[in-house]
C-alpha positions in Angstrom: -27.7 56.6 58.1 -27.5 58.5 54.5 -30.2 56.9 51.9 -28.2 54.7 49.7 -29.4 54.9 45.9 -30.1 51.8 44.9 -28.6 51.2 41.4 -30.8 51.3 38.3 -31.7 47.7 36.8 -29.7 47.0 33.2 -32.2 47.3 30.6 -33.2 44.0 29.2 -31.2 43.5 25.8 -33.6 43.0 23.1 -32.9 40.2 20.7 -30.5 40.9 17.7 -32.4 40.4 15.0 -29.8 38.2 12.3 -29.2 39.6 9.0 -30.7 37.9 5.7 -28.3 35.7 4.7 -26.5 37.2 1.1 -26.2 34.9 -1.8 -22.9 33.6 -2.3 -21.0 35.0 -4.8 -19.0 32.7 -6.8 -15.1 33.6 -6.6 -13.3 34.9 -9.7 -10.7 31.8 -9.6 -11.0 27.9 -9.4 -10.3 25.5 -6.3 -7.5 25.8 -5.0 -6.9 22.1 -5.6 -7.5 22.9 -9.6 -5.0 26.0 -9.2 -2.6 24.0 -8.0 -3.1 21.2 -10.6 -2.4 23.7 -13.4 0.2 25.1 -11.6 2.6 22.0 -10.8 1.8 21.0 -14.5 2.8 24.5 -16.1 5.7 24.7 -14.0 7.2 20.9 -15.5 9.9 20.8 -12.5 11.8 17.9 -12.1 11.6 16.8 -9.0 8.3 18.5 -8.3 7.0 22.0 -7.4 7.8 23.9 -4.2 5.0 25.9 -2.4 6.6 28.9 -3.3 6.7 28.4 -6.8 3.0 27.4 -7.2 2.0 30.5 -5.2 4.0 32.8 -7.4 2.4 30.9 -10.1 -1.1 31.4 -8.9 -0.8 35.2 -7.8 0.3 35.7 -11.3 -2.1 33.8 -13.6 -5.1 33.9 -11.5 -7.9 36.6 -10.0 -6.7 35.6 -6.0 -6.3 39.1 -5.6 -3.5 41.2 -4.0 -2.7 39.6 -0.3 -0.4 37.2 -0.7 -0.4 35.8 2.9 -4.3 34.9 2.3 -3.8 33.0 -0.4 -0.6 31.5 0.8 -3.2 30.2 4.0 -5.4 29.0 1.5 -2.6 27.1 -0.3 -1.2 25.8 2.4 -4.6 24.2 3.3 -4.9 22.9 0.0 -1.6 21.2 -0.4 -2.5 19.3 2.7 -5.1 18.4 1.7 -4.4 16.8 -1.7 -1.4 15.3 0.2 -3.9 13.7 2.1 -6.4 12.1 -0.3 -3.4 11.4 -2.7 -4.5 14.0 -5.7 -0.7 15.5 -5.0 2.5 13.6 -3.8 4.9 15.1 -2.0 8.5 14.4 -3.2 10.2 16.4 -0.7 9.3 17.8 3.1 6.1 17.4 5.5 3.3 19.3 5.8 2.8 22.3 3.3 6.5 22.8 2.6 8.8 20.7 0.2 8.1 20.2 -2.9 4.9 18.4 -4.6 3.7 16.7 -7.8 0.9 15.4 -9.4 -0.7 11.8 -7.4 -1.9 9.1 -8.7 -5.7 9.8 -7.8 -5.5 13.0 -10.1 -5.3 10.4 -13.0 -8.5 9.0 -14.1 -8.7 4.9 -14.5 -10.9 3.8 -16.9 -13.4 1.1 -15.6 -13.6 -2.1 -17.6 -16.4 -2.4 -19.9 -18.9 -4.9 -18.5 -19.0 -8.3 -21.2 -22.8 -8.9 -22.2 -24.8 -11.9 -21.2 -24.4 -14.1 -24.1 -28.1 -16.5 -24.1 -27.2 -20.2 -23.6 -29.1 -21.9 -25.8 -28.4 -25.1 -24.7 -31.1 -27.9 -23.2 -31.1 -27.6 -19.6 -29.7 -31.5 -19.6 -26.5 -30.4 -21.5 -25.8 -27.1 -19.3 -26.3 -29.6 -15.9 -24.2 -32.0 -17.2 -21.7 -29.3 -18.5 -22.1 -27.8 -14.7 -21.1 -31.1 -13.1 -18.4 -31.5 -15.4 -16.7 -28.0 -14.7 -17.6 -28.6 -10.5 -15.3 -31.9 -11.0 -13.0 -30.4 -13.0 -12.4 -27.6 -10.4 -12.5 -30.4 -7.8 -9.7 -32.0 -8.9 -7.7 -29.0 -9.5 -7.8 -27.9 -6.2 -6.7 -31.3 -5.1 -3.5 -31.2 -7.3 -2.8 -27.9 -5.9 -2.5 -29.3 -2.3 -0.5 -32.4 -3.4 1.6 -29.9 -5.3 1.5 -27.4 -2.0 2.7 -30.6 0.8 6.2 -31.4 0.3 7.0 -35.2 0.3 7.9 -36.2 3.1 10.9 -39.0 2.5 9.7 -42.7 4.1 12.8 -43.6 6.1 14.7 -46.4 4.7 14.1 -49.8 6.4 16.0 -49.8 9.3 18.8 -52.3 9.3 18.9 -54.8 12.5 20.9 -53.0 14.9 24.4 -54.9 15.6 25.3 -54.5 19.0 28.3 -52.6 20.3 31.9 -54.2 19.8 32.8 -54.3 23.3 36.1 -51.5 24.5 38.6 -53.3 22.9 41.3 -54.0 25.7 45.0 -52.8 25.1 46.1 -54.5 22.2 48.4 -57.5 23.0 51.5 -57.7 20.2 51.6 -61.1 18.4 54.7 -63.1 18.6 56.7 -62.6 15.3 57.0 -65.8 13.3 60.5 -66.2 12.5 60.6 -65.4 8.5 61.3 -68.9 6.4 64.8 -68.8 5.0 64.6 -69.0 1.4 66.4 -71.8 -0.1 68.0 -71.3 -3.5 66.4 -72.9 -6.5 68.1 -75.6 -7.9 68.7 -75.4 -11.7 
């Protein structure tokens, strides 16, 4: 038999060592979310933006650079997304085609300004008595309510003594005709 060479072992792969991480650079434009916002706003459409508007819009007045088919991506994303937490509404279409506007979560709502604790300066006596006055008062509300909630029921009338059945009356037998008095003239 011929001496078969017995292949060579693979060398043992060394480790790759990772590259240091580089520093994020912050991108030339805003969110895509903000973009959008100033977009659907400039554009004052009617019944809302379409997708291709806004990304003509934002190719135009922002740094996204030159590839349109990465930013649309992007935009696509985005509009789904605000669709989804209610910063956008969509008037028209599913998904990232139709056309959009402006939600109701974009809009800020002002939080009610909390009333001060005013110091009651009243003797303890007076504010428990005052207490057990309001607890009644509430009391007797909530009863009204319930009266006011049940419908009356209407008490039958008194029943009346039930009269018993008139029996099948039996064919009806014809009374004998009285012969009619003659009428006799009046004398004068």
């Amino acid at each position: 038999m011929a001496d078969v060479a017995a292949p060579a072992p693979a060398p043992a792969k060394s480790p790759k060592k990772k590259a240091a991480a580089k520093p994020k650079k912050p991108s030339a434009h805003p969110k895509y979310s903000e973009m959008i916002g100033k977009a659907i706003a400039a554009l004052k459409e009617r019944g809302g933006s379409s997708r291709q508007a806004i990304l003509k819009y934002i190719m135009a007045n922002f740094n996204v650079g030159k590839d349109a088919k990465s930013v649309n991506a992007h935009l696509k994303l985005a509009l789904r997304a605000g669709v989804k937490n209610n910063s956008l509404k969509q008037s028209k279409g599913t998904g990232a085609s139709g056309s959009f506007r402006i939600g109701e979560a974009k809009q800020a709502k002002k939080k009610p300004a909390k009333a001060k604790k005013q110091l009651n300066l009243r003797p303890p006596s007076l504010r428990r008595r005052r207490a057990h006055l309001r607890k009644r008062r509430q009391q007797r509300n909530q009863l009204e309510k319930k009266k006011a909630a049940k419908p009356k029921a209407k008490k039958p009338a008194a029943k009346k003594a039930a009269k018993p059945k008139k029996a099948a009356k039996s064919p009806a037998k014809k009374k004998a005709a009285k012969p009619k008095a003659k009428k006799t003239p009046k004398k004068k």
